[in-house]
N, C-alpha and C positions, 0 to 999 in steps of 0.2 A: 504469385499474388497479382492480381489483374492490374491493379493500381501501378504497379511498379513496372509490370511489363507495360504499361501506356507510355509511360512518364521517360522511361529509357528508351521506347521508339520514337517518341515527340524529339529527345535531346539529339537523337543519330540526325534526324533531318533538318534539325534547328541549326546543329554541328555544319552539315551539308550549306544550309544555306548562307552560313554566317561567313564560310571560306568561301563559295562560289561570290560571294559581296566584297569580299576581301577586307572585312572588318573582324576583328579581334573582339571576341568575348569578352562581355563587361563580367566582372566579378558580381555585381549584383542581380543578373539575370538568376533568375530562377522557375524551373519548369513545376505547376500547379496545375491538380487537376480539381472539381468540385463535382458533387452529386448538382444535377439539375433539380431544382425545387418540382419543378413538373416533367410529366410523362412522354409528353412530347418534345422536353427540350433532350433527350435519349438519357442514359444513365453514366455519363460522367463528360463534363464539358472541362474545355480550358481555354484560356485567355491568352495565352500564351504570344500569339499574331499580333496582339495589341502593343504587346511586350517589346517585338521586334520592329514596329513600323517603325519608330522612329531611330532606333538604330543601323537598319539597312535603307530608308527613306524609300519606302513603301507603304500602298494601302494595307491598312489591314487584312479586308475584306481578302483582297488578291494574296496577299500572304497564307491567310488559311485557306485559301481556294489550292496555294500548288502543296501547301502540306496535307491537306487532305488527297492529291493528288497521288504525291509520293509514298502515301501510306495505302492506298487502293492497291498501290502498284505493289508493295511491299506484304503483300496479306492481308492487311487490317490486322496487323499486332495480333500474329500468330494464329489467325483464324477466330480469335475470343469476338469480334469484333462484325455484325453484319453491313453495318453501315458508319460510312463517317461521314460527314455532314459538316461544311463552310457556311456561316449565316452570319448577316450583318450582326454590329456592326464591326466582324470579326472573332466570333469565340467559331472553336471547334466543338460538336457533337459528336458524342459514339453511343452507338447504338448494340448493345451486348448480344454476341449470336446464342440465343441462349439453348437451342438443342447444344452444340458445342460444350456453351458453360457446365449443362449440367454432366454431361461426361466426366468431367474433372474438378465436379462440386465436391465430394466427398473425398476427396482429397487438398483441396485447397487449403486449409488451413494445419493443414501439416507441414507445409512451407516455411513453419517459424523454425522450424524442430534443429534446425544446424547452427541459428544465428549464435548460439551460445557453445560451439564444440569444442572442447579446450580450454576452457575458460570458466575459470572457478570465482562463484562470488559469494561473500561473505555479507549473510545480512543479522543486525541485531536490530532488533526490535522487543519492545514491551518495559524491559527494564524498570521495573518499578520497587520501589524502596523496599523492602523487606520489613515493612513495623506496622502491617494493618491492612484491612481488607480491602482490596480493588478497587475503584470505582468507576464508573463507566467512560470517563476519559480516557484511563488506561486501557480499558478494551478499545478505542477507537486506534490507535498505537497499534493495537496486536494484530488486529482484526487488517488493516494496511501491511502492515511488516509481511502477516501470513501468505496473505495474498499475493505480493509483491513475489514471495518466495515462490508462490502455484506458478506463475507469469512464466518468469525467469527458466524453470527447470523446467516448462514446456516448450521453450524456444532455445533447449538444449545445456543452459548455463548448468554445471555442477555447482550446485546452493548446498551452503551450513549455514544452519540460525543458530545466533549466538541470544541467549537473556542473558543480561549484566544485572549482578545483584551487588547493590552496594554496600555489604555490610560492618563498612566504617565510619557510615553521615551520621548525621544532625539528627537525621528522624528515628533510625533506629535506637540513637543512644538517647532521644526522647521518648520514647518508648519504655525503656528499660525504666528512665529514673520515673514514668506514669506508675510502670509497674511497683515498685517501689515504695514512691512515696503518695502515690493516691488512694483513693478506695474507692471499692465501687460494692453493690449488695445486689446489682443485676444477674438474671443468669441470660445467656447467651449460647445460642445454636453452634457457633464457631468462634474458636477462637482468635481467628481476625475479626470478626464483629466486640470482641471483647477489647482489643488491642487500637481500633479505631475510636468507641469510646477513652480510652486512656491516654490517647494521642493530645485527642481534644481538651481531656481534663488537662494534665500537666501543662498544656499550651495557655491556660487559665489562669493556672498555681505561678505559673511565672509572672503574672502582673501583681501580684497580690501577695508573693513571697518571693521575692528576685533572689534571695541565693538559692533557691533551689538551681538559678541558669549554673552552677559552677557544681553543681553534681552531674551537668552535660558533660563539662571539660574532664571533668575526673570517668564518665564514664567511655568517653570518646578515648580519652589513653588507654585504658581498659582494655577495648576492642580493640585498640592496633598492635597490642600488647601482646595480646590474646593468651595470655597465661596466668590469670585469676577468677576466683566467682563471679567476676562482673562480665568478663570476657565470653564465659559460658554459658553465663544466661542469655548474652546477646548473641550467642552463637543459635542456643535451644532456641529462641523466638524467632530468627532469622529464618531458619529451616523449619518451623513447623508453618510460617503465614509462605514460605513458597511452596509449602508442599500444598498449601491449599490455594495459592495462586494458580499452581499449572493444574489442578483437579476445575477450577473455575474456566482456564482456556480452554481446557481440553473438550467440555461441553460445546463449547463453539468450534470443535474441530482446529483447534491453535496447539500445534507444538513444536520442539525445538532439537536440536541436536548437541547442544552444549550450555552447561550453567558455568558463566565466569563469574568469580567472587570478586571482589576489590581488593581481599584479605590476599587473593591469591598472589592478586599482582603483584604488593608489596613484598609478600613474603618469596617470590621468586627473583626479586633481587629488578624488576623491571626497569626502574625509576634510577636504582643508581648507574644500569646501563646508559639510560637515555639521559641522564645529567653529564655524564662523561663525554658524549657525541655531542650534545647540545654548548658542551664549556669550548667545542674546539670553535664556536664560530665566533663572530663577531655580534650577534644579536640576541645572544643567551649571555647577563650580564648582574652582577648583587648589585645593587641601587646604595653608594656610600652615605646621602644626607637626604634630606627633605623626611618626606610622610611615608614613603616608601621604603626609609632605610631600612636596610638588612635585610631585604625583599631581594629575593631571585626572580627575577622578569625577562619576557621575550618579548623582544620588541617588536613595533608594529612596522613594517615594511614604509607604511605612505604619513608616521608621525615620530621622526628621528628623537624626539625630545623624547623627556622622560612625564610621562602622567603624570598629576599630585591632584588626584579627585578622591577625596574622602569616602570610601564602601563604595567607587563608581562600579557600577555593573558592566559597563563596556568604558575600557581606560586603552589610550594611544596604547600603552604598554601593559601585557595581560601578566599579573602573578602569577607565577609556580610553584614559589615558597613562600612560604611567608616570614617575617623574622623570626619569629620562632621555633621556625628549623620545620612546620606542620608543611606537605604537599598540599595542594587547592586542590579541586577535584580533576582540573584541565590539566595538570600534571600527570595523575594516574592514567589520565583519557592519550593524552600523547604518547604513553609508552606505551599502552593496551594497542593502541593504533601500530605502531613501528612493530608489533607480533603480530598482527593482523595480517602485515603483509610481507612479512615472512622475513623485518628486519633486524632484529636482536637476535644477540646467540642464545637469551637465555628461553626459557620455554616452561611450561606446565607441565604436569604430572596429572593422571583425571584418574575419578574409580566411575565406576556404575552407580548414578540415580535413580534411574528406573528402564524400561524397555525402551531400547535404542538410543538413551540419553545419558551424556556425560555429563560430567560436573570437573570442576580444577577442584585440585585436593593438595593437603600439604604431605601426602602419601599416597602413592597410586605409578600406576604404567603410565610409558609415552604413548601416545598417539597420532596419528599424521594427521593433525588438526592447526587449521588457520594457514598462513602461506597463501592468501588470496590475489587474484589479481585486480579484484574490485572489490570493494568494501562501501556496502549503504547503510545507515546510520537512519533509522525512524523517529524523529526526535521533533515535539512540537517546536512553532517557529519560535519562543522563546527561547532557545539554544542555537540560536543562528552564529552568536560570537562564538560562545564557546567552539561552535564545530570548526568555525573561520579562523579559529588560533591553531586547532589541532591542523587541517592542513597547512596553516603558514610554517607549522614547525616543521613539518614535512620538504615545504619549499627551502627553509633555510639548512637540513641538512645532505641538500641536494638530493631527496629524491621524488624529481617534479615529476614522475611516470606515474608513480605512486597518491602523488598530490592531487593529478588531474585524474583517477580512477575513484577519489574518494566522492562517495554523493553523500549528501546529505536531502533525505525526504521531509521535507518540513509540512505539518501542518496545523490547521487553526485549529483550538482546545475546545473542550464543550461544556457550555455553558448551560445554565438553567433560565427556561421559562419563565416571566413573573407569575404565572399561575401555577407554576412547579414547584418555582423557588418559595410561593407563599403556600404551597401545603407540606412544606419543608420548616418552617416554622419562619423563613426570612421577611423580613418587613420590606414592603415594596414602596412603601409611600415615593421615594424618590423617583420613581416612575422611569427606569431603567430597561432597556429594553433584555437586556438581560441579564445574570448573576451568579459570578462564578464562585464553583465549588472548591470549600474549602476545608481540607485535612484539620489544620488546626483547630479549626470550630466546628469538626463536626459534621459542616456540610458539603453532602454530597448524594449521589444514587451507588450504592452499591451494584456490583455486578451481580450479585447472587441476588438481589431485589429486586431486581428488574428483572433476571429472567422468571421468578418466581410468579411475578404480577402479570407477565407476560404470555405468560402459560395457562395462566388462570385468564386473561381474557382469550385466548384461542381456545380453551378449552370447554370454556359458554357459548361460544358462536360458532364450534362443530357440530354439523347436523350425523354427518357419518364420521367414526372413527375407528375405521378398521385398517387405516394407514400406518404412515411414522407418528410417532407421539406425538402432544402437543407441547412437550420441551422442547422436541428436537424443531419443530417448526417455530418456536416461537426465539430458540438460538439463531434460526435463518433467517427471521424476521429482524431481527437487534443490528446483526453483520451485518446485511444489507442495509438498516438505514444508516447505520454508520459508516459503509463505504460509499454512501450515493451520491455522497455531497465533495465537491469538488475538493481536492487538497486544504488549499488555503482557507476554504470558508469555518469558519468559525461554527460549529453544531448547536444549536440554541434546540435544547434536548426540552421537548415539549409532552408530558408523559400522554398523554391524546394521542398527540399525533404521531407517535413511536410507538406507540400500540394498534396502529388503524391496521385492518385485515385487505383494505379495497385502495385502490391507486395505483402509484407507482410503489409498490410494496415487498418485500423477500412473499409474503404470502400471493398475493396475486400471480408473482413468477412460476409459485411451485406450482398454484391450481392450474397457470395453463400449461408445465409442462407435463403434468398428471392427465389431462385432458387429451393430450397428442398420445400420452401412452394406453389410454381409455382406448382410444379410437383401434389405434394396431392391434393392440386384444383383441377388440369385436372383431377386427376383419379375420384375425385367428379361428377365428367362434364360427363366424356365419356361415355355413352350408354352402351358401351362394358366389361367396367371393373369398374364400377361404387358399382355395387354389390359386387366385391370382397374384401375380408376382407386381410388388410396385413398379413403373415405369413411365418415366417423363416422355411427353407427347408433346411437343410444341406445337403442334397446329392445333389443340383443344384450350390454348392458354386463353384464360377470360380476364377481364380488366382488374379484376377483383384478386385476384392470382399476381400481376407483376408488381406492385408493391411490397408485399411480402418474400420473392424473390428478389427482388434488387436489394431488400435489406440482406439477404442471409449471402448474395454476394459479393455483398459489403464486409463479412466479417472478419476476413484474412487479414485488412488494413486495418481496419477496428484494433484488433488485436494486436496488429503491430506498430500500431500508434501507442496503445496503453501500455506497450513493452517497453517502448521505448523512452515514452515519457514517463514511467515508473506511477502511470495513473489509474487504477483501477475502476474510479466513477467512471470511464469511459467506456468501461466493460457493462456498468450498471444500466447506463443510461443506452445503450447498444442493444442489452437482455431487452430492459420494459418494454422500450419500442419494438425490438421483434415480438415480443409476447403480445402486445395490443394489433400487431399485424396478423398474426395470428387467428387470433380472438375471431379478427372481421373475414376473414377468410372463411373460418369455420362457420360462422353464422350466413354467409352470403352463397357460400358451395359445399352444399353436402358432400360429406364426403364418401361417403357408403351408398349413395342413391346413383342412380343412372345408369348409364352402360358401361360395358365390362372394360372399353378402353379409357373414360371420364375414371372410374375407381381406379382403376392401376393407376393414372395419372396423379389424380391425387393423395393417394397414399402416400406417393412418390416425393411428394410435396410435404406430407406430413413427417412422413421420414426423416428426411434432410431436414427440415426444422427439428425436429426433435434432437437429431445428432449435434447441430448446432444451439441450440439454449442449453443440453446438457453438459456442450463442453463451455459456454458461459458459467453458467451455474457452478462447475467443479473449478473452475477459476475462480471464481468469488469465494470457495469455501463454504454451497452452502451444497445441501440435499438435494437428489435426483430420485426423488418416489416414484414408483410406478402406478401409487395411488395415495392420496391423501385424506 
């Protein structure tokens, strides 16, 4: 990775001069490189010289003058490098030897392939209630997790996805008593669309008949019971809306290697391992008097008291039990976690779900599943405590190894448009900039609606369709605007502009990668240049041409920033821009025109972009058509 080989030759000289000064490294130096805004400032400068004037009491200027010096003397970092360049009022320029680069372009970004060797990570993602149809929050969850997983296992991590199904909450056993005690005279395509309706009903019946809320408690025993009629209708509903949950990812290219139940945990005995480890410490404790009594709580490291906030969402001290003998869900979540990483003796049993996918079962084979050494967690930033308790429990039963390998991927939930939300039937008058969907009432965008209405506008604005469907592009279309948007930003899902075909778009990316495949056909095709082999000519390079190249030699670090930062918009916003570089390439240099050594050259060029958006593209999860 070029980036890196800079950055390690800048530190060996930096190293050199900081001992030839006989001054001791500040801990806060740090060696930075940046792409120059423009062409002549070369294609990666740094600052670096500025960094050290005043700690060696030197100019600038003169500082990047002997490091540029030493580096002339040195190669120019391994030959990648034609020129280095000292310029007021002290940054370094480089200047990429690019006959050189492209020798070892097409292998460049294979350089991630080791960073994970050894090293198994464990990621869940998606997890959603088992009582009702999808909706496209939940895809934004899956659509990251997926991704996340594509990252990871190209920069060599051994990844399992885990989907947690919770089939002992609130929603599902609201579900059952919709089922039950409401009515409905609609018919319905699926039976999550049927079960999303009764969500909403029942969520209704309870303002207007309050004891139905105690046919929840009765049906919530039920299900932890699991050995009566009530037990097994919430089992039957459970397993038939995930069978149509993963039939909805799997459209988007989303799947998984293991379904963990809730039901499992408990019934493999989890919780009362992890009460047993948690009673040996000093901050797993039953709370004697106040609001909390009879409460099993773990304490908060940085608030020794004991909480007394009435239903507080985040309290000094987080419940586990309650007095009532019920776990909280943070409790099933810490001992799911201590098997994650391979810390209980006790374990699952799995049968077969479907092709290549487990499930925990209360009957079935062991499998050499979980034992991870990292563990990421997809969960919007409304679960920041919760995840923040599950490694504090970690920290308290000493195992901090474990604690600092757990990530937590947070991001911002998606919202509706007031022009969305008002052909949703919501009232806007309050003039909100936007308005979130809600289960209990009904609203929301389905997954299955969106790609439905989604397919129906690509399918009016194909002139040719002798490609991939216009589901499958309009699935690529959905992924990509849901991954483009940076982690934390909040999706304000505007049905317009999630459906636009032109921009920054999953459709735009696919037509210019179908266009670079256009091109390599024809040179197959043509009589004239059929025989010729692509091949880089740096003495034919035009101005119009290094733009496009300095992006695609940007991609190794690209990619290993969004690895590292576990950010996949980084991958988005990386593809557009190469694909707009593109665009202008092709419009500005024919590329089948001229002489025999201009076509090899750029062929050569078209190539190498193409291997690179392709391997964007199959990182994001979406399609690589050879024609659309």
């Amino acid at each position: 990775m070029i980036q890196q080989l800079l950055i390690n030759e800048i530190d060996l000289h930096v190293q050199a001069i900081l001992q030839e000064s006989g001054v001791e490294r500040p801990s806060t130096l740090k060696i930075l490189t940046e792409h120059p805004a423009h062409l002549e400032h070369g294609d990666y400068s740094s600052n670096i010289a500025m960094q050290l004037a005043k700690i060696v009491r030197r100019a600038p200027l003169q500082i990047a003058q002997d490091l540029q010096a030493r580096m002339e003397k040195n190669g120019r970092v391994q030959g990648l490098f034609r020129k280095v360049e000292a310029v007021q009022p002290g940054f370094l320029n480089f200047y990429l030897a690019w006959d050189t680069w492209a020798q070892r372009a097409e292998q460049a970004a294979q350089s991630l392939g080791g960073i994970g060797k050894n090293t198994k990570v464990l990621i869940e993602h998606t997890s959603i209630n088992p009582n009702k149809a999808a909706h496209v929050g939940h895809l934004r969850n899956s659509c990251i997790g997926d991704s996340l997983s594509r990252m990871l296992a190209h920069a060599g991590y051994e990844v399992e996805v885990h989907n947690y199904i919770d089939d002992l909450g609130n929603q599902l056993a609201d579900t059952v008593v919709g089922i039950l005690h409401t009515r409905t005279e609609e018919s319905f395509d699926r039976f999550g669309d049927f079960c999303w309706e009764t969500y909403a009903k029942i969520n209704q019946a309870y303002k207007s008949q309050p004891e139905l809320a105690e046919q929840r408690a009765v049906v919530l025993h039920a299900l932890e019971s699991g050995k009566s009629n009530l037990a097994w209708m919430g089992n039957l509903v459970a397993e038939r809306i995930v069978r149509e949950q993963l039939e909805e990812m799997k459209q988007f290219g989303i799947q998984y290697d293991v379904l963990v139940w809730e039901s499992s945990i408990v019934n493999a005995g989890f919780w009362d391992t992890t009460f047993e480890l948690l009673s040996q410490t000093d901050m797993f404790h039953k709370v004697a008097d106040g609001k909390l009594a009879g409460c099993w709580v773990l304490k908060n490291r940085e608030d020794e008291a004991v909480a007394e906030l009435d239903n507080a969402e985040h309290q000094g001290d987080k419940v586990l039990v309650r007095s009532n003998g019920i776990l909280t869900y943070t409790a099933k979540d810490i001992a799911y976690h201590l098997w994650k990483f391979g810390l209980l003796s006790n374990d699952f049993v799995y049968k077969k779900w479907g092709a290549g996918l487990w499930s925990t079962s209360s009957q079935g084979s062991k499998k050499k599943i979980g034992h991870a050494d990292m563990v990421i967690n997809v969960i919007d930033h409304r679960q920041q405590y919760p995840q923040e308790m599950v490694k504090l429990a970690l920290q308290v039963l000493g195992y901090e190894e474990a604690a600092s390998q757990l990530k937590h991927v947070s991001y911002g939930v998606v919202s509706l448009s007031p022009d969305t939300a008002a052909g949703l039937g919501i009232a806007i008058s309050d003039g909100k900039s936007s308005y979130a969907m809600s289960g209990r009432q009904g609203i929301g965008i389905k997954v299955a609606d969106l790609l439905d209405h989604m397919e129906s506008v690509i399918e009016a604005k194909r002139s040719k369709k002798t490609g991939i469907s216009s589901r499958t592009i309009a699935a690529a279309s959905i992924r990509y605007y849901l991954l483009k948007y940076q982690l934390q930003t909040e999706v304000i899902l505007d049905l317009e502009q999630a459906t636009e075909v032109t921009g920054n778009t999953g459709v735009y990316l696919l037509y210019a990668y179908s266009r670079a495949n256009s091109i390599l056909d024809k040179a197959k095709k043509d009589a004239r240049v059929l025989h010729l082999e692509p091949d880089f000519n740096v003495s034919l390079l035009e101005e119009q041409e290094y733009p496009l190249l300095r992006h695609i030699a940007y991609w190794p670090e690209t990619l290993a920033a969004a690895t590292q930062q576990l950010a996949p918009s980084l991958i988005c916003h990386y593809a557009f821009e190469l694909a707009a570089l593109f665009n202008h390439f092709y419009s500005a240099c024919p590329v089948l025109k001229g002489s025999e050594s201009s076509i090899r050259h750029r062929l050569w060029i078209t190539q190498i972009y193409k291997q690179t958006l392709q391997q964007a593209l199959e990182l994001l999860g979406m399609p690589t058509p050879n024609r659309l």
